[in-house]
N, C-alpha and C positions, 0 to 999 in steps of 0.2 A: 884799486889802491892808487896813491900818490905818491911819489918819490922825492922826498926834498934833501936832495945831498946825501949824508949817509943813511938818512931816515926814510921810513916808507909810512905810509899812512895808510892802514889797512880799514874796511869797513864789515864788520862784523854783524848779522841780523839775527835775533835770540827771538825764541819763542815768548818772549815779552816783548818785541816790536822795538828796540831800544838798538841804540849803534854809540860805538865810541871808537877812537886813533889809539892805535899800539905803536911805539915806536920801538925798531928791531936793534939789537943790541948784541952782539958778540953771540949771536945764536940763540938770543933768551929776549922774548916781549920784555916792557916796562911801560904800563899805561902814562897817557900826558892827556892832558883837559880834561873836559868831565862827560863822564855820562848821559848822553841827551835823554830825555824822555821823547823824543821825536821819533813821530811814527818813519817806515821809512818803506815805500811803496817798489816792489819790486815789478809789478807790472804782468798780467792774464793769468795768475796763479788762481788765485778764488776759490781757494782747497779748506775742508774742513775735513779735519782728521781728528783721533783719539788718543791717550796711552791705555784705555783700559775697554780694548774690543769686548772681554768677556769680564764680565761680575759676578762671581758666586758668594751666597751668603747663607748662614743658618737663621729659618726664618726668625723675625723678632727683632735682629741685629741690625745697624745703620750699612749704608751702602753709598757709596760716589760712584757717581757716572761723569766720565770727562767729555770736554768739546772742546776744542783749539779753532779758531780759523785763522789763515791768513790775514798779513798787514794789510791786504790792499782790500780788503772789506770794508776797513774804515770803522764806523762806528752801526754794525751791522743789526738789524731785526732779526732777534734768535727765537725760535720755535722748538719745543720738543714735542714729540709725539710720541704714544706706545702699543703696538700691532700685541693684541692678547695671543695666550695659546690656540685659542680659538679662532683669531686671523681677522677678528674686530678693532679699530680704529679708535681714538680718542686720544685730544687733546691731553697735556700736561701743564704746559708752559704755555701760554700765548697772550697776546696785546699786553704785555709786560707785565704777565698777573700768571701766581696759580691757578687751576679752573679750582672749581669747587670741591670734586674729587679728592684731589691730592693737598688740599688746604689744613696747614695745620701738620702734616705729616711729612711737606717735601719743600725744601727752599732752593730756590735760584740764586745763583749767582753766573753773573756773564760767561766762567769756561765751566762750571760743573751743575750737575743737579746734583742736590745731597736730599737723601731718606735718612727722616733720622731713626724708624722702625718699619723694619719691611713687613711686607704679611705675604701670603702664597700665592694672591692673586698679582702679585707685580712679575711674577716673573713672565716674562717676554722679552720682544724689541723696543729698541725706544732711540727716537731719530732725533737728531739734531741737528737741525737745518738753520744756517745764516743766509742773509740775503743782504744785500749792498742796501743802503738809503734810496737812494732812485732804484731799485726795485729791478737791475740789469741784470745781475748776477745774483747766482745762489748755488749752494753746495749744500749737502747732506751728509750724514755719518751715522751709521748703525753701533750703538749697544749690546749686549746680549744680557738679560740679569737675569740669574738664576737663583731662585727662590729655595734654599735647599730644605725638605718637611719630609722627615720621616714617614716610612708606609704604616698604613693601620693594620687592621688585621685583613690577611687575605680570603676568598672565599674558593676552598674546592669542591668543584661540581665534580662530582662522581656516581655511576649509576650501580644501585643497589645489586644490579642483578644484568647478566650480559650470553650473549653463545658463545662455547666453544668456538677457533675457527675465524670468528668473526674478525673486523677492525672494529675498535674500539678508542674516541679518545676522551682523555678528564679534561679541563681547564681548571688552572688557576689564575684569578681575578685580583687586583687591588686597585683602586682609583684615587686616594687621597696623598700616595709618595711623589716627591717629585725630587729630583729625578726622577724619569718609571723607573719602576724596578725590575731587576730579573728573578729567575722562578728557578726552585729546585724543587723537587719531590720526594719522598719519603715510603717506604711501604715498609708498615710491618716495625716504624723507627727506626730503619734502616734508612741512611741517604742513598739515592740510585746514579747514578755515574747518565750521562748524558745520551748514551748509546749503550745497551746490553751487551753487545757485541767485547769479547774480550776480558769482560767483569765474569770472574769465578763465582761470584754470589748467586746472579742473575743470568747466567750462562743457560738457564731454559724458559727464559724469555727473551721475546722479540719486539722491541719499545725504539721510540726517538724522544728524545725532552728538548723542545725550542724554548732556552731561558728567555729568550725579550717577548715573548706570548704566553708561557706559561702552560704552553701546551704537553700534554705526553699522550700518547699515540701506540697503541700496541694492533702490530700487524703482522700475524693473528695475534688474538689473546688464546691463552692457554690456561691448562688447570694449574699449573704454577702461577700464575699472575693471583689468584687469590690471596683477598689477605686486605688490612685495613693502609689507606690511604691518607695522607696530607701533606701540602704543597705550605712552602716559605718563601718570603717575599722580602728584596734585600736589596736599595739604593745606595749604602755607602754614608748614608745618614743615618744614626744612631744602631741601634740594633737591630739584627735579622727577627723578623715577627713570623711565626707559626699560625695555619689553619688547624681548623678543629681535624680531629680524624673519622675520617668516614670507610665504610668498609664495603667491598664489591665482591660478588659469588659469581663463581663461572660455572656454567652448566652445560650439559652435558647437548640438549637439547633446546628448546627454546618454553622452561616451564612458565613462567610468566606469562608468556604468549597463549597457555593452551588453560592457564588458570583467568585468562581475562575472558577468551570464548566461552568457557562453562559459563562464566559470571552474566555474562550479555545475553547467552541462551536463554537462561533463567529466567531474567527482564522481560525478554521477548516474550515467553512461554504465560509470565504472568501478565502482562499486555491482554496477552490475546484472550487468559479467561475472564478480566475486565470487562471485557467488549462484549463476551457473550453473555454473561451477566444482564450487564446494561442494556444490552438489545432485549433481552427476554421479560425482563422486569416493564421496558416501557413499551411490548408488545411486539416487536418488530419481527419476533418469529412466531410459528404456528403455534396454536394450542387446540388441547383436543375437545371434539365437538362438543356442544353445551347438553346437558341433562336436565334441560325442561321439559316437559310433556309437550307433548304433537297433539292439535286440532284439526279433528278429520272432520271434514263436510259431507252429509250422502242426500242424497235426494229417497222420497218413499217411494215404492212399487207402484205401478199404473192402476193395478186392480184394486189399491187401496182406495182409492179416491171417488165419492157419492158424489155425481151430478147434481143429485137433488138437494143435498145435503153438502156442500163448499166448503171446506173448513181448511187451513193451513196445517198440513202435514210431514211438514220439515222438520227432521231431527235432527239433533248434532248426536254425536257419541265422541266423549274423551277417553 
């Protein structure tokens, strides 16, 4: 500030880059001149900041995303970019153009992006980076915008059939909420408390339920845990959604197990009279000897035979 006799001459820097003289007064400012529009350079600041680190919206609805930089940027090269949930890269803003992407659906302006309709895949990071004219300085500042879309319907895996004894666990599934959502369980339309332990309902069984996996987990399962199942799925956007209901038997022994061996013995048993079938039909095994007649060769007696008289004396007999 300056001091001119009674007066001081203060210098004020406003997040519009702007400065004007207050002159002090019996304890109370009273503005004199005018308000400069002159920029007014404070010197190695080179900061880009936000008011609005986090965005959340329901999806469909418009959203602002802010950027502020520093005076001493000058008349700065702004870039946005937006890191998916996925952890993928691309442009928004750049060489003083929307890309094509967000064309038609996102405008710039020097400190904000505006969406005029979000959809589920915008939600992510989204950077805004200034950089000085000569290219010396640059600073960065992260967004968060969250896409807020109701869960659809969830999926519970549950197995039909399990052992006494055993561990046993269900999942439940959703992939279109966003936020994820977290999970409760159900058995029988009843909701289950997180832990059995202490629940008069379910006091003979022995379960854990992890809401942000969806997981439930019985160790052991028992012949109490019978009974029909399904899990709901609940962001905090629109209404909690219900799985279908499926239902799981506890047994005593492991019948499945000893009803799939029969099944495959079977297989097996009929395999193998395939094979001998097939071998016998294309000869590969014995068959009993043939029933043609035998041709027996003999020679005639010596005495039969005239010296004087030659004559071929060969018989056959069949």
């Amino acid at each position: 500030g300056k001091r001119d006799g009674a007066n001081v001459c203060l210098v004020s820097v406003t997040t519009v880059d702007c400065w004007k003289c207050v002159r002090w007064e019996g304890g109370s400012a009273s503005s004199f001149g005018e308000t400069m529009t002159q920029r007014v350079f404070l010197g190695g600041a080179y900061e880009v900041t936000t008011s609005t680190p986090k965005v959340s919206v329901r999806a469909g609805t418009a959203a602002d995303l802010y950027c502020q930089y520093s005076a001493d940027f000058g008349d700065p090269r702004v870039e946005w970019k937006f890191k998916d949930l996925e952890g993928s890269f691309r442009l928004v803003y750049y060489n003083k153009q929307i890309t094509d992407t967000y064309e038609g659906r996102v405008d710039f302006s020097p400190r904000a992006l505006h969406f005029k309709e979000t959809q589920a895949t915008d939600s992510g990071e989204y950077y805004c980076e200034a950089t000085t004219p000569d290219g010396a300085h640059t600073d960065t500042v992260m967004v968060e915008l969250i896409v807020q879309v109701p869960p659809g319907e969830p999926m519970a895996n549950v197995p039909s059939s399990v052992v006494k004894g055993s561990m046993v666990k269900l999942l439940c599934t959703e992939t279109k909420g966003y936020p994820r959502p977290t999970f409760r369980w159900y058995r029988n339309k009843m909701l289950m408390p997180e832990k059995s332990a202490g629940s008069a309902s379910f006091r003979n069984s022995t379960y854990t339920i992890e809401p942000s996996t969806g997981q439930l987990t019985f160790d052991p399962v028992s012949q109490a845990d019978n009974g029909e199942y399904m899990c709901e799925a609940n962001n905090g956007v629109g209404q909690p959604i219900k799985s279908s209901s499926l239902r799981m038997e506890v047994y005593e022994s492991n019948v499945g197990g000893i009803v799939a061996g029969v099944i495959v013995a079977l297989i097996i048993l009929a395999f193998i009279g395939i094979a001998i079938w097939f071998a016998y039909r294309k000869g590969y095994l014995g068959r009993k000897a043939s029933d043609k007649p035998k041709v027996i060769y003999s020679q005639p007696p010596a005495d039969a035979t005239d010296d004087g008289d030659f004559r071929q004396k060969s018989s056959f007999v069949v």
